[in-house]
N, C-alpha and C positions, 0 to 999 in steps of 0.2 A: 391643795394644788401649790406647788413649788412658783414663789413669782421669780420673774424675772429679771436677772439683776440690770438687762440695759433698760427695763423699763422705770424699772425703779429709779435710776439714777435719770433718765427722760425727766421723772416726773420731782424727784426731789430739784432739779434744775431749775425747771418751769416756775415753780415754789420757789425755788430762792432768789429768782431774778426778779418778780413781782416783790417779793420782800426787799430785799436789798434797794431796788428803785425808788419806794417808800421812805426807809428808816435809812437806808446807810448800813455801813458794816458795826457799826457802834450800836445802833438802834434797832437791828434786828437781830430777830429771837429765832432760836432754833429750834425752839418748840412749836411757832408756827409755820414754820418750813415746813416742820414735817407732818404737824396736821391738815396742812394744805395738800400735801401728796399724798398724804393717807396711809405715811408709814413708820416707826417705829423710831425717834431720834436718834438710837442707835445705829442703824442705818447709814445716818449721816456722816457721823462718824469713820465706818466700815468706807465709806464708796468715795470721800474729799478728805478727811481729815479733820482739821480743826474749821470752826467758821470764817477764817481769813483765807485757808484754801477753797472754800466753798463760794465766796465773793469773787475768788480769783476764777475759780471755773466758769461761774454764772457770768461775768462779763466777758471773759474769753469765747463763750456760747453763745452771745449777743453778738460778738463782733463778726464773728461767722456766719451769722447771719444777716447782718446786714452786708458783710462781703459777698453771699453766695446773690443776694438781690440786685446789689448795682452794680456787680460786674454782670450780669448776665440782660445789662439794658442795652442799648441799642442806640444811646446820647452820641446826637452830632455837634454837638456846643457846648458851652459850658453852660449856659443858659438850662438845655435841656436837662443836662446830670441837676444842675439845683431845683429844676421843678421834679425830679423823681425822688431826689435826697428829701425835701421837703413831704412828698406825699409818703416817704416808708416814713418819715418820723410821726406823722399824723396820726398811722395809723401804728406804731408799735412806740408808745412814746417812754418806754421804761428804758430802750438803750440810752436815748439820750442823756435821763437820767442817771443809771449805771455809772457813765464814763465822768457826769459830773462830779458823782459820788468818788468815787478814784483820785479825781482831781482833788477834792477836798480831802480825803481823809488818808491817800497814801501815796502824800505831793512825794515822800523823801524815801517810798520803796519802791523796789525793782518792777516795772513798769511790766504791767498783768501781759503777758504773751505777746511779749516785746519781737520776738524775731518774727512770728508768724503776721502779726500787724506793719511791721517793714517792711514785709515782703508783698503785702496787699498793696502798701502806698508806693512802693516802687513799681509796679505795675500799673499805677494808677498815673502817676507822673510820664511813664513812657506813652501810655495811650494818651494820655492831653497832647503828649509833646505832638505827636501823629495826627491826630483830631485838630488842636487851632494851628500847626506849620510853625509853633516856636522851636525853642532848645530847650534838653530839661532843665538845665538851670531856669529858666525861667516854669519852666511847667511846674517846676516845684509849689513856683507863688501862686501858678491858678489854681494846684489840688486844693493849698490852703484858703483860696477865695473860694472855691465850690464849697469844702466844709465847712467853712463859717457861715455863710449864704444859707447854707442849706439846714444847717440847726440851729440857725439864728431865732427863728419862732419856740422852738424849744428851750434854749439856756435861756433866753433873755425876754419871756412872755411881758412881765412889767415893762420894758426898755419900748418891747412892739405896741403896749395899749399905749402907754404916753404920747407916743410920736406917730404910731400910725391911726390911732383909735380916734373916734368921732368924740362932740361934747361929752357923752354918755359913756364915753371908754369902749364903745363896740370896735372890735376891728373887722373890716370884709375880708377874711380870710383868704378869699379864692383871687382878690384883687393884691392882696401882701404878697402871695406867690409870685402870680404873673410879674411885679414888679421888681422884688428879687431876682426872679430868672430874668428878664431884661438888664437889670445893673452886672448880671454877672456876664451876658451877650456883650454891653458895651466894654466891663473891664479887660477884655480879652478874645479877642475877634481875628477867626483866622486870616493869615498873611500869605499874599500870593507868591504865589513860586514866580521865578523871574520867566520862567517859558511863560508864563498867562499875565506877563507885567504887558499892559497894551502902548506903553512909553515905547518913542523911536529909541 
């Protein structure tokens, strides 16, 4: 039976974003890419190119899907986007790593699917701007306090057991959230329109 080649490429993706999350683009082997997908290294080759286009698609393929997630939520605060940012990273925690990985290893190249990721975060800046009644100059600074808020338990796991962890280094997880998405309610709390100012 003839496979199919979007499948193939579904599955060598899937494969490479688990690896690359791991090892890095340096670190990871393209021989277990494609034993993971269950298909021929060759392949790989045929359907990305070399392994640094393959890193570049696997994280472009992440970002998408963390855009297809939190745009399609229903956040009336900034509060609310970081306790949904927080629970997609919970449970998909390879983007986080992905884009750290990016950060580390290709500070000085052209930034993996640089227009289509502007075009998410300028979208994302307009709805704040909407959402807390600022300007987007300013809504600029709350996208970048929701993303940091919001994968702060991810880049920074050590930073969170030191400072929020008990004797024992446990942290309560479900209590990190809540209080993050609170610091993010207090740093940007929407502004009444002057029709609803109750001042003479």
């Amino acid at each position: 039976m003839a496979r199919d080649p979007a499948d193939t490429r579904r599955k060598l993706l899937d494969a490479a974003r688990h690896e690359f999350a791991r090892h890095g683009s340096a670190g990871a082997r393209v021989d277990r890419i494609a034993a993971a997908a269950g298909v021929n290294k060759e392949r790989i080759y045929g359907h990305f190119g070399n392994k640094d286009d393959l890193f570049a698609a696997a994280l472009a393929d992440s970002m998408r899907d963390i855009t297809r997630e939190l745009e399609t939520g229903d956040d009336q605060d900034l509060g609310a986007y970081v306790a949904h940012k927080l629970a997609f990273h919970a449970e998909h925690p390879d983007v986080a790593r992905l884009v750290m990985w990016e950060t580390l290893e290709r500070a000085d190249a052209p930034i993996v699917a640089e227009e289509e990721r502007r075009a998410v975060y300028a979208r994302k800046v307009t709805a704040f701007a909407e959402m807390l009644g600022i300007d987007e100059h300013e809504a600029r600074y709350a996208v970048l306090v929701g993303l940091a808020l919001g994968t702060l338990e991810r880049v920074f796991p050590h930073l969170v057991t030191m400072i929020a962890g008990d004797a024992d280094g446990t942290v309560d997880r479900a209590e990190l959230r809540a209080q993050l998405s609170a610091a993010a309610s207090r740093a940007f709390t929407s502004v009444p329109s002057a029709a609803a100012d109750p001042r003479p």
